[in-house]
C-alpha positions in Angstrom: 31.7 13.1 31.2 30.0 10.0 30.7 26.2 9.8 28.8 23.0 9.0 30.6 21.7 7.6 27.4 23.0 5.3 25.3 22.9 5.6 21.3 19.7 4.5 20.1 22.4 3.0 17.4 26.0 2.2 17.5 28.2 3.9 15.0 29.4 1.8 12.2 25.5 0.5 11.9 24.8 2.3 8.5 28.8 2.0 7.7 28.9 -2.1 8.6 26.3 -2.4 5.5 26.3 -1.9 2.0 23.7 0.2 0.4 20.6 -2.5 -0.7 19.1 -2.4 -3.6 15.4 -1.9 -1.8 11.9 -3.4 -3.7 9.1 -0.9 -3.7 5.8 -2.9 -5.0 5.7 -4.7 -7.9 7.1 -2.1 -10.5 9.6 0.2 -8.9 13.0 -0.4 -6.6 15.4 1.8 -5.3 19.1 1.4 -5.7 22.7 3.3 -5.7 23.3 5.7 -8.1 25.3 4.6 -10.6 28.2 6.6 -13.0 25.8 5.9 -15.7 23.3 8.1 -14.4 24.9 11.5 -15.3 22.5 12.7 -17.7 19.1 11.8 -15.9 21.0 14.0 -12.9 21.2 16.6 -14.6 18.2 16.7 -16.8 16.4 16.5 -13.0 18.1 19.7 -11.6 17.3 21.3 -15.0 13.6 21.3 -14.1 12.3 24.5 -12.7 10.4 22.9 -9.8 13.2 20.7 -8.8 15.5 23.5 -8.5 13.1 25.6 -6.9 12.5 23.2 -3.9 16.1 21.9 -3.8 17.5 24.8 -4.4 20.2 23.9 -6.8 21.1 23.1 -10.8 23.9 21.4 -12.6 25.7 23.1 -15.0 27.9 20.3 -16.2 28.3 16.7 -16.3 31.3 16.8 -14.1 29.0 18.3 -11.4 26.7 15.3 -11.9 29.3 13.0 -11.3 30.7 14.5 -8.4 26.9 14.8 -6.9 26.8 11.0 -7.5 30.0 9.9 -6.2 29.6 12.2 -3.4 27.1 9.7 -2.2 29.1 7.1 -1.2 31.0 9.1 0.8 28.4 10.2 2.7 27.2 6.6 3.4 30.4 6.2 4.6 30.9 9.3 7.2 27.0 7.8 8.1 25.0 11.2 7.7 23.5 10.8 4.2 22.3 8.4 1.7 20.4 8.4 -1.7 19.0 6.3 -4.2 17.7 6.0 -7.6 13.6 5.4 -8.3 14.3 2.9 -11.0 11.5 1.5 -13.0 12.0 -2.2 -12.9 10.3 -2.8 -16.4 12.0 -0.4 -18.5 15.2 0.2 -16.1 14.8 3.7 -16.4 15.6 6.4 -13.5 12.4 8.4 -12.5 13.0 9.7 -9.4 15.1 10.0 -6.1 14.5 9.3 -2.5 16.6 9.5 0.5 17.8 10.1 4.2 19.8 13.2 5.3 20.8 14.6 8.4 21.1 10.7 9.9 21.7 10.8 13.9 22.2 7.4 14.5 22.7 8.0 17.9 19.0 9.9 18.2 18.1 7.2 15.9 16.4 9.8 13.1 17.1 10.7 10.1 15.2 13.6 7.4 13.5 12.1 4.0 14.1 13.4 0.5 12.4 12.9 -2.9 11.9 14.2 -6.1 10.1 12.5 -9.0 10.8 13.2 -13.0 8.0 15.1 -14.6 7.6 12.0 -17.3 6.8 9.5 -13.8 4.7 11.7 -11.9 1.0 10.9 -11.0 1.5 7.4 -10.7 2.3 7.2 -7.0 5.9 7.0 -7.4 7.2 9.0 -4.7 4.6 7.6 -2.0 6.1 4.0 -3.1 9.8 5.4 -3.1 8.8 7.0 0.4 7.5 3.8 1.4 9.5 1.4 0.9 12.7 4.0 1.8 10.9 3.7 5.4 10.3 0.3 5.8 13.8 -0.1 5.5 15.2 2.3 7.9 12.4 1.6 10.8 12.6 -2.4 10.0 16.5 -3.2 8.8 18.2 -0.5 9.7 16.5 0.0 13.2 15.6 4.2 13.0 13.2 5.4 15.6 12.4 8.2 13.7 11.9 9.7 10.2 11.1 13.4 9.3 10.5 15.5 6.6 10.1 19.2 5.7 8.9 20.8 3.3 7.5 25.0 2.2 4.0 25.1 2.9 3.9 25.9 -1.0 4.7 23.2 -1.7 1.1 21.2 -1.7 2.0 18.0 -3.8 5.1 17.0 -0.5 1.8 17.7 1.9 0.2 14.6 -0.2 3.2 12.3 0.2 3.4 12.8 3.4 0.0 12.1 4.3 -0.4 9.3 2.2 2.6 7.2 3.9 1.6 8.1 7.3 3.8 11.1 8.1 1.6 13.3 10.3 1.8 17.0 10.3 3.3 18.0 13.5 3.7 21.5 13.6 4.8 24.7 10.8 8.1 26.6 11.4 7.5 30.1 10.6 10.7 31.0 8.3 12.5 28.3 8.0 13.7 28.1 4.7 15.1 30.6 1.6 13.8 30.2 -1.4 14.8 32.3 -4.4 11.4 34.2 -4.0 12.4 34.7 0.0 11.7 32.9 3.1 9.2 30.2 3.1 6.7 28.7 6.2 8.3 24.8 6.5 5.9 21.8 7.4 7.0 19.2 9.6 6.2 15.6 9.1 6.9 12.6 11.2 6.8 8.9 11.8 8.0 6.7 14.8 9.1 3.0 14.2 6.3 2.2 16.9 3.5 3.9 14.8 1.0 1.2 12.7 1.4 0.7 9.7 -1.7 1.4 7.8 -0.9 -0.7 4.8 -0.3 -4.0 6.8 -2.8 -3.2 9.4 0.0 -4.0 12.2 3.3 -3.2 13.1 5.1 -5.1 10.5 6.6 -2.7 7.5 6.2 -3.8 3.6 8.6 -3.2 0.5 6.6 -0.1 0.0 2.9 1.5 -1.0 1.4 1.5 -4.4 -1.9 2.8 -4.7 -1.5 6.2 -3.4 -1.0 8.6 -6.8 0.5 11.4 -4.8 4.6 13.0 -6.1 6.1 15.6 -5.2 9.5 17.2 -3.5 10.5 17.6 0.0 13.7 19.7 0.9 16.6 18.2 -0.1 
C-alpha cells in the first residue's frame, strides 16, 4: 500500500553523519559523550532534581558507561541522540542536551536537557537548547522540535520561552512522577518560525544572554 506523503527525511539522514561537535556562543559547545565522562554521569543522576524530572539514578559506574555507550547506538538505529554541555574554557562537563523520539520521516524530534547545579544561572541550558536547534532545523533539516515538561517544573517553562518554544497546549496526566501523575507542557518550534536572535530566518550556533536552566523530560 503505497504512501501519499513522502518522508519529510530519508532514512540513513541522521545515520549518513557523524555526531558534530556543535558551537553554542562563545563559551560553551556540545559534543559526544565520551568514556571519560563516567563520573560527571553519575554525579548528575545523583542530584535530587535530576532524578526527579528524569526519573532515574545510577547506582554504579558500569551503569554510567552503558548509559554513555548506549548513545551511539541510538544514533545509529536514528531515534536518539545526546551530547555533553562542555565548557570550552575549563573543558569541563556542565550539562546535557538532546533529541529523542526522532521521526525522521515526520521530520520531528523531542528536546532534552539538564544542567549541573555548579553551571546553573548562567544561561546554559537556553545556549545548549539553542544551538542543539540550530542544528537540527538548519543541518540536519527537522521540521519540528518539541518538548515536554510537568507543569512543576517552572525553570523548563523559562527555557522554553526564552529560545522561542511556544506553549501549545497542557496534557492533563501525562506523566508519573514519584509523587504521582503530573500536568505536562507542550512546547514547540517549526523550522519556518523566525528566529528572534538573528531577526530572520537564518539559525546561529546558539543563544547567550538568556540566564534561564532547567530540565525537560528526558
Amino acid at each position: 500500500m503505497p504512501l501519499l506523503v513522502a518522508p519529510a527525511l530519508p532514512a540513513g539522514s541522521l545515520r549518513a553523519v557523524g555526531q558534530p561537535t556543535i558551537t553554542a556562543g562563545e563559551r560553551l559547545a556540545l559534543r559526544p559523550w565520551l568514556p571519560g565522562d563516567v563520573e560527571v554521569v553519575r554525579a548528575a543522576f545523583g542530584w535530587p532534581d535530576i532524578q526527579r524530572w528524569h526519573l532515574r539514578r545510577m547506582d554504579s559506574d558500569d551503569e554510567a558507561r552503558d548509559w554513555i555507550g548506549g548513545w551511539a547506538t541510538r544514533w545509529a538505529g536514528e531515534t536518539d541522540a545526546s551530547w555533553a554541555v562542555v565548557d570550552r574554557r575549563e573543558e569541563r562537563v556542565v550539562g546535557q542536551v538532546g533529541l529523542r523520539t526522532v521521526m525522521l520521516a515526520e521530520g520531528s524530534a523531542q528536546l532534552s536537557y539538564w544542567v549541573l547545579p555548579a553551571a546553573r544561572r548562567a544561561g546554559v541550558a537556553a545556549a545548549a537548547v539553542g544551538a542543539l536547534t540550530g542544528w537540527a532545523f538548519g543541518t540536519l533539516g527537522l521540521h519540528r522540535l518539541f518538548l515536554m515538561h510537568s507543569t512543576a517544573n517552572v525553570p523548563s517553562c523559562r527555557v522554553a520561552g526564552a529560545t522561542g518554544f511556544a506553549l501549545e497546549g497542557t496534557l492533563r496526566g501525562e506523566l508519573r512522577h514519584t509523587d504521582g501523575w503530573h500536568d505536562v507542557h507542550v512546547h514547540g518550534r517549526l523550522r519556518t518560525d523566525p528566529d528572534r536572535e538573528s531577526g530572520g530566518g537564518t539559525w546561529p550556533s546558539g543563544y547567550t544572554s538568556s540566564g534561564a536552566d532547567g530540565q525537560s523530560a528526558a
